[in-house]
C-alpha positions in Angstrom: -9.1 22.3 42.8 -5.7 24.1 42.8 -4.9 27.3 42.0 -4.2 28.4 38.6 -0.1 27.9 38.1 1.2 25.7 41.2 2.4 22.5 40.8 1.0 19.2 42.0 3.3 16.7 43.9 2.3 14.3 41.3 3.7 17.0 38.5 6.6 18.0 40.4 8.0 14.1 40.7 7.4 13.7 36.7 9.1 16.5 36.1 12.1 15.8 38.0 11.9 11.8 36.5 11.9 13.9 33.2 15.0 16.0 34.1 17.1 13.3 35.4 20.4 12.1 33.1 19.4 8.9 31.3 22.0 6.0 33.1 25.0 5.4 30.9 23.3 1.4 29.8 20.7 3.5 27.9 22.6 5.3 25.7 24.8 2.4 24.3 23.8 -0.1 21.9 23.5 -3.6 22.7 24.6 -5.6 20.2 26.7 -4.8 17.0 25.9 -1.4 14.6 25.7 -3.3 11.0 23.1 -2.9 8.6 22.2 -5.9 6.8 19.4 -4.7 4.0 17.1 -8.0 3.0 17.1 -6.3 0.0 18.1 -3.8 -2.6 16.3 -0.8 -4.2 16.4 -1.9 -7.4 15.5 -5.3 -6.2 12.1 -4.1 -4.9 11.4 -1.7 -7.8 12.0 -5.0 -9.3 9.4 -6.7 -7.4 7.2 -4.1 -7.6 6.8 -3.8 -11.7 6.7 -7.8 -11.8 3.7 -7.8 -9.2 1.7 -4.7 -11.8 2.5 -6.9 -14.6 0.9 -9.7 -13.0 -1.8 -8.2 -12.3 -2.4 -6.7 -15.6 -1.7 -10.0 -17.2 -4.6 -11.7 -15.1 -7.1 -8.7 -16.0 -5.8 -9.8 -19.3 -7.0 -13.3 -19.0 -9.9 -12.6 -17.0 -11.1 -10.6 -19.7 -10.6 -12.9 -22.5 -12.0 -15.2 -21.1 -15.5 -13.9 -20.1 -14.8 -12.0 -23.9 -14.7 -15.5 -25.5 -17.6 -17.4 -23.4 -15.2 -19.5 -21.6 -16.3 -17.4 -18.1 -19.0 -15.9 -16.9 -17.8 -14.2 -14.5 -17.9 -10.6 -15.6 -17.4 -8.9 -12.0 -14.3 -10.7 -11.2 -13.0 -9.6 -14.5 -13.8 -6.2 -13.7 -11.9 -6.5 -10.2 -9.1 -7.9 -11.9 -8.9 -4.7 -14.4 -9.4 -1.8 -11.8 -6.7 -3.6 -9.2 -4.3 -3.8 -11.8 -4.8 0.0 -13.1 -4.6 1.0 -9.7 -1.8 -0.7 -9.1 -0.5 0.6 -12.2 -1.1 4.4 -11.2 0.3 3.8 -7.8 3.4 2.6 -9.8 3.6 5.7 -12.0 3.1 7.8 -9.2 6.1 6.2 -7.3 7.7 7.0 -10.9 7.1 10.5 -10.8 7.8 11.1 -7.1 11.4 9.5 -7.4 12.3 11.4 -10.6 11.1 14.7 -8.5 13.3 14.2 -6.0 16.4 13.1 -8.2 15.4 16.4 -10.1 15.5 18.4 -6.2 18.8 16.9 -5.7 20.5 18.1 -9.0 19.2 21.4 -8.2 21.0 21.4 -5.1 24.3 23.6 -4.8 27.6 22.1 -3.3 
């Protein structure tokens, strides 16, 4: 074992591998800088409400229909109402979070 304080060869060559200037390739980009976005904000916020209101409408259905004796599938019915409130929630939440930070930012000072 070695003393307390010295520094193995094995740590002394990371260390200088560490120090050493990264070569000029690294440090520029390979191809072009453009962002491309897939998609807009407001298109996924979009996508997002249209995916809890599916859900909710099939807890909907799921429910009227084990309601009316058409199904008997009571669990799946139950599934159906606790994924869409939990998507539902997780929507709000999103809701409150944005408005909090659109709040943050008009308390900001220029």
């Amino acid at each position: 074992m070695s003393p307390v304080g010295t520094i193995s060869p094995l740590q002394s060559g990371l260390l200088t591998r560490i120090d050493a200037p990264l070569p000029k390739t690294a440090l520029t980009p390979s191809g072009p800088l453009t962002a491309t976005p897939t998609q807009g904000f407001g298109q996924l916020l979009d996508g997002v409400v249209g995916t809890v209101v599916e859900k909710q409408t099939i807890a909907q259905e799921a429910t009227r229909k084990v309601l009316l004796g058409e199904s008997d599938q009571l669990h799946q019915s139950v599934i159906a109402m606790q994924e869409a409130s939990v998507a539902f929630s997780m929507m709000v939440e999103v809701r409150n979070k944005l408005v909090e930070s659109y709040q943050e930012l008009m308390r900001m000072q220029v």
